[in-house]
Backbone as a ProteinNet text record, in pm:
[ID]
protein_1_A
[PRIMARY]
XXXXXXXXXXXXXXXXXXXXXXXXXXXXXXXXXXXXXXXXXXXXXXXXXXXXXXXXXXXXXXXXXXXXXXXXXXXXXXXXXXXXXXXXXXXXXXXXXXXXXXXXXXXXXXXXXXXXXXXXXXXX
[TERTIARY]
83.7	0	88.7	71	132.2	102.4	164.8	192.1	187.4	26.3	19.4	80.1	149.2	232.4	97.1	94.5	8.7	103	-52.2	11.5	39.8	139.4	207	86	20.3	-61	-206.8	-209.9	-282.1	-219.2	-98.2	-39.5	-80.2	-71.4	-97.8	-30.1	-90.6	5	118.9	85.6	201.5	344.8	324.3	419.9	532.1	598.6	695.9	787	846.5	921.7	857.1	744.1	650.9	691.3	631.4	639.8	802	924.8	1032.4	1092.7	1006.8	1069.7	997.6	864.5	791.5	848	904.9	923.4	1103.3	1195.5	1342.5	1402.1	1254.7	1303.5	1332.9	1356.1	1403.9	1577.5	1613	1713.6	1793.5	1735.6	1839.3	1811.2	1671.3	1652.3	1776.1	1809.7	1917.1	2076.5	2063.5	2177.1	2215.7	2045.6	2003.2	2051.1	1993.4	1987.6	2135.4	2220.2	2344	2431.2	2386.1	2491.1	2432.5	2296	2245	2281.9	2339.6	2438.7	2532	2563.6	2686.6	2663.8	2547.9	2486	2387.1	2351.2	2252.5	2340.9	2270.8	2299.3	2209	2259.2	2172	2154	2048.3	1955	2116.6	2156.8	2275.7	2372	2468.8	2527.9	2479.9	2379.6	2317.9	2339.4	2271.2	2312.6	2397.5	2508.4	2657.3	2707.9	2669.5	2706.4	2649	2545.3	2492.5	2392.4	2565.9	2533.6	2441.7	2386.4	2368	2178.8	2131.6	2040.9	1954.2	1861.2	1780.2	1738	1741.7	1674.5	1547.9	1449.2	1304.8	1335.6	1378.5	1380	1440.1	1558.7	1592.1	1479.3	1457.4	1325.4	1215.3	1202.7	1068.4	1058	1250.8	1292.5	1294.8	1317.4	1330.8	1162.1	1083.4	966.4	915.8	905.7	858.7	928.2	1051.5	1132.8	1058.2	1071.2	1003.4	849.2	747.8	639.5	583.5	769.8	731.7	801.8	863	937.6	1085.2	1136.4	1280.1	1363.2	1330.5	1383.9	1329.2	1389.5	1308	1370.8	1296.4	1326.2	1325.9	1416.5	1421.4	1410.9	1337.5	1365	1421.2	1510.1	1548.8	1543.5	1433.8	1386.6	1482.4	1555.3	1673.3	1635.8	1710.2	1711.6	1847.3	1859.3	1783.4	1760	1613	1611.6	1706	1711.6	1808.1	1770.2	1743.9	1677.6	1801.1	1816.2	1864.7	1773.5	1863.2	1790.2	1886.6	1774.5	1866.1	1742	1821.6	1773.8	1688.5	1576	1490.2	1502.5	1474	1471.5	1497.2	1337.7	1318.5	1417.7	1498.1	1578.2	1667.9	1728.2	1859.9	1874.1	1737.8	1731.7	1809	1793.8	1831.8	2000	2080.1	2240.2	2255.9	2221.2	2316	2259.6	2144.9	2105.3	2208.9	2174	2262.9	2421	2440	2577	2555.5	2496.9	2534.9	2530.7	2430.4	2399.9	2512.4	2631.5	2770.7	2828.1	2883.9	2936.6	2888	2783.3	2746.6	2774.3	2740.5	2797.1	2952.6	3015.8	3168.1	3190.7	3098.9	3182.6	3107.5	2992.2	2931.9	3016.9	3048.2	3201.1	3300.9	3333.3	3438.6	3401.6	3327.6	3219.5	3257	3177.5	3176.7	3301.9	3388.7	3547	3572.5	3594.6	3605.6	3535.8	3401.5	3342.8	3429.3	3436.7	3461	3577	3691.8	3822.9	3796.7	3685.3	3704.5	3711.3	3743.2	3757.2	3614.6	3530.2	3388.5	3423.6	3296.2	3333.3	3284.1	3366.2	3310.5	3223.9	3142.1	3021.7	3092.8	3006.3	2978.8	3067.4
-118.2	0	125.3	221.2	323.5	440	496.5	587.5	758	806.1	924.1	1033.3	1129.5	1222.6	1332.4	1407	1508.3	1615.6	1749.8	1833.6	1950.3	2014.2	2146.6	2218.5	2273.9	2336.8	2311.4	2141	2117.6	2126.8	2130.8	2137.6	2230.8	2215.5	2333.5	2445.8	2571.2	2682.6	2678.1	2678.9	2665.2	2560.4	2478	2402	2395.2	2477.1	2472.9	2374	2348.7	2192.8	2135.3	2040.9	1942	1966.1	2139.8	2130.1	2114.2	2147.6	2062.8	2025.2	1916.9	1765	1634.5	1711.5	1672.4	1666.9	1830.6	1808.6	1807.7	1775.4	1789.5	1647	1626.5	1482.7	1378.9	1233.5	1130.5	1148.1	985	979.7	1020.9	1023.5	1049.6	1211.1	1306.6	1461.6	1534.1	1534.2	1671.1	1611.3	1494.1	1451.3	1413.6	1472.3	1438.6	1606.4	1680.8	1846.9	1896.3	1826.7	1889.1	1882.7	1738.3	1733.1	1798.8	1840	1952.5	2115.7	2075.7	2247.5	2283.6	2171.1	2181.4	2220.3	2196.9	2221.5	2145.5	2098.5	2046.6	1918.1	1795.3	1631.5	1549.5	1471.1	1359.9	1261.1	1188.8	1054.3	959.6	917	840.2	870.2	1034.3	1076.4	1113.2	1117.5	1111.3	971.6	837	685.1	683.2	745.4	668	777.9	891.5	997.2	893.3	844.1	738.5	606.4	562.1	386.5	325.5	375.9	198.9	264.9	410.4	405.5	328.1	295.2	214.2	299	242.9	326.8	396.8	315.1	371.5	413.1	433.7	525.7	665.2	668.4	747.6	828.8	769.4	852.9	907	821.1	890.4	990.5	1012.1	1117.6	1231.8	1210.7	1309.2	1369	1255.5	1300.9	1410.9	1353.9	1440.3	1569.8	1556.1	1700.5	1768.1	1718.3	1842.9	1888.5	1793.3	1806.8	1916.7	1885.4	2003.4	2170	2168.6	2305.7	2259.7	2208.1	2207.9	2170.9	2105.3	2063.5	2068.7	2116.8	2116.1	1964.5	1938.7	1801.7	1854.1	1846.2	1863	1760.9	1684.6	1586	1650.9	1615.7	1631.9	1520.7	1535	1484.1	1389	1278.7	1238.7	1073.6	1011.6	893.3	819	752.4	716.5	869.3	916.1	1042.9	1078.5	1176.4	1251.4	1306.5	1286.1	1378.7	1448.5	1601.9	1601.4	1709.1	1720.2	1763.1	1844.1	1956.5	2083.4	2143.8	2230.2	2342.5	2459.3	2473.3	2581.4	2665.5	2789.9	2903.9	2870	2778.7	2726.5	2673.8	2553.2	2429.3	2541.4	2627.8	2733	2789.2	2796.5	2879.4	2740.6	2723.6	2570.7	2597.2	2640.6	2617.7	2675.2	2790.9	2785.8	2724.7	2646.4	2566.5	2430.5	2362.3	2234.1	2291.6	2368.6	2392.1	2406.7	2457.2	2471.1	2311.1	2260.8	2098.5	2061.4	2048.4	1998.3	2002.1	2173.5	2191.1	2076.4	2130	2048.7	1885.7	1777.9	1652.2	1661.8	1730.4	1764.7	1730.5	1848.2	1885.9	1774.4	1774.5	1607.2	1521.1	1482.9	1355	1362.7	1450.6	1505.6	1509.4	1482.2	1570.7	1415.3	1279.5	1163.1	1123.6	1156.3	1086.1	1132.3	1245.6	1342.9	1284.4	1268.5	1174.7	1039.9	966.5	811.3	801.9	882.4	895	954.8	1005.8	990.8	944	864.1	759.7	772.6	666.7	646	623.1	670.7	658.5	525.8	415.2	317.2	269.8	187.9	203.6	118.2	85.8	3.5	-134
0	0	0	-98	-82.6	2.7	62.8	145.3	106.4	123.7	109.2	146.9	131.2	211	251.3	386.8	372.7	267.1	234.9	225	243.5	239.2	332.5	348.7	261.1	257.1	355.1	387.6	462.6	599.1	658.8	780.1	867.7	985.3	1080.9	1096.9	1058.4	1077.3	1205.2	1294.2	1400.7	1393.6	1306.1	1247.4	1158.7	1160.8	1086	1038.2	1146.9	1150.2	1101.2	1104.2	1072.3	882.3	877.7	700.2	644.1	700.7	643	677.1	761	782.5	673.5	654.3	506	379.4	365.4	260.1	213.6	373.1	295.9	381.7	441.4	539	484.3	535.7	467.6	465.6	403	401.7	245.7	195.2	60.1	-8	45.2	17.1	-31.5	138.3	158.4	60.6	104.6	-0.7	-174.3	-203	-334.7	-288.5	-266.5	-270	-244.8	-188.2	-174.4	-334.9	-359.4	-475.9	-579	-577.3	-663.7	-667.7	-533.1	-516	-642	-614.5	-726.6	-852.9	-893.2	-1052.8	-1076.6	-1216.6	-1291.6	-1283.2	-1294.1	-1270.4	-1335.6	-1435.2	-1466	-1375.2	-1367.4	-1263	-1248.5	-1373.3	-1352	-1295.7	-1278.2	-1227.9	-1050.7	-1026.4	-877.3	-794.7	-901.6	-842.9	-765.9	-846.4	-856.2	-734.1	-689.5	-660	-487.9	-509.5	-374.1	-402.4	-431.7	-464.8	-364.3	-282	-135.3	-221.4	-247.4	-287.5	-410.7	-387.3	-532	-634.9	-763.4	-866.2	-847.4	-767.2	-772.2	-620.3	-523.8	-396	-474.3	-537.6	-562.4	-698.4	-755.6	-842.2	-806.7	-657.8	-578.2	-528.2	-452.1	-385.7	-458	-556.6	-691.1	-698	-747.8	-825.4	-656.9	-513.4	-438.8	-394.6	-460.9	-421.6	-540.9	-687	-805.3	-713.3	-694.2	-689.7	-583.7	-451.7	-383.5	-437.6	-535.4	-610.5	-592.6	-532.7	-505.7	-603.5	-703.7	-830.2	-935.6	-1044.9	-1196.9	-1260.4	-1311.5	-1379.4	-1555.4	-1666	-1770.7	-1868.2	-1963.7	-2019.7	-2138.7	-2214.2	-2358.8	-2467.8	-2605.6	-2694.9	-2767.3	-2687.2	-2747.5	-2752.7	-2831.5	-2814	-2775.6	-2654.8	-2526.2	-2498.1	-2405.8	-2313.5	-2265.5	-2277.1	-2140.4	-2062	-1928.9	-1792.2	-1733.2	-1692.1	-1608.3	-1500.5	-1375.4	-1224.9	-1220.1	-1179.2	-1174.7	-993.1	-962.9	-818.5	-867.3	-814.9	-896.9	-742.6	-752.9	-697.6	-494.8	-480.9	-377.9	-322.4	-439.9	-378.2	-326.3	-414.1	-370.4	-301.8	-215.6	-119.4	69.7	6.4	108	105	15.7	35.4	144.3	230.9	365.8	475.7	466.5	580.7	577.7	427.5	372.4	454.3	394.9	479.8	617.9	659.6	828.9	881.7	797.4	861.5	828.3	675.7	717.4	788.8	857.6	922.1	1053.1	1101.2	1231.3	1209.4	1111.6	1059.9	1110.7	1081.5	1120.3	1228.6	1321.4	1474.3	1528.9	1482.7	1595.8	1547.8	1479.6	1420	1539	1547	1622.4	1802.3	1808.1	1948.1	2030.2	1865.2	1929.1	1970.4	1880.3	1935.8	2022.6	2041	2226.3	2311.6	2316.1	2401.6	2429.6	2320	2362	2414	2376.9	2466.7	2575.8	2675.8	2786.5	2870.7	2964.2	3090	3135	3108.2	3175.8	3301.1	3393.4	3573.3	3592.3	3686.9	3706.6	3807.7	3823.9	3880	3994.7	4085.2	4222	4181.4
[MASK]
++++++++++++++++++++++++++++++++++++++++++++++++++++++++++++++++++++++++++++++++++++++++++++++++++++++++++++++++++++++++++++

């Protein structure tokens, strides 16, 4: 059974979070959206960009990022097609959050190893 997403528009005003964790949540979004920083990307160049993902997770992630504005999808009249995924206005507006969340990926990296080299207190 497939799995309806609500939508933003139906969400509760007081919710912010709720609306993008909807629509940038999941596991492969922000990392579909980062490597879109970089530029325009064909579907094949994204795979490979994150192998452990599937063809159809990764197309879904896609089709619900366009559907919410964050990506334009281009087909070109070729034989085989050519799709590529590009950042429309919305998605671009996301590069200094995407970044701050690296940064933080970083220092929590770092946070954990500091932690685990400390001498735990031993109990009773």
């Amino acid at each position: 059974m497939r799995r309806v997403r609500e939508r933003v528009d139906e969400m509760a005003d007081w919710c912010n979070t709720e609306v993008v964790l909807s629509v940038i949540g999941g596991k492969w979004k922000l990392l579909i959206l980062r490597y879109l920083l970089s530029g325009t990307h064909r579907f094949g160049e994204l795979q490979r960009n994150m192998p452990t993902v599937t063809h159809r997770m990764l197309a879904r992630q896609l089709r619900e990022l366009e559907d919410d504005g964050l990506v334009s999808r281009t087909v070109y009249p070729e034989v085989p097609p050519r799709v590529e995924y590009s950042l429309t206005e919305a998605g671009e507006s996301l590069r200094e959050t995407i970044d701050l969340l690296e940064r933080w990926g970083s220092w929590y990296r770092g946070h954990l190893k500091t932690v685990a080299q400390k001498p735990r207190p031993r109990g009773c």
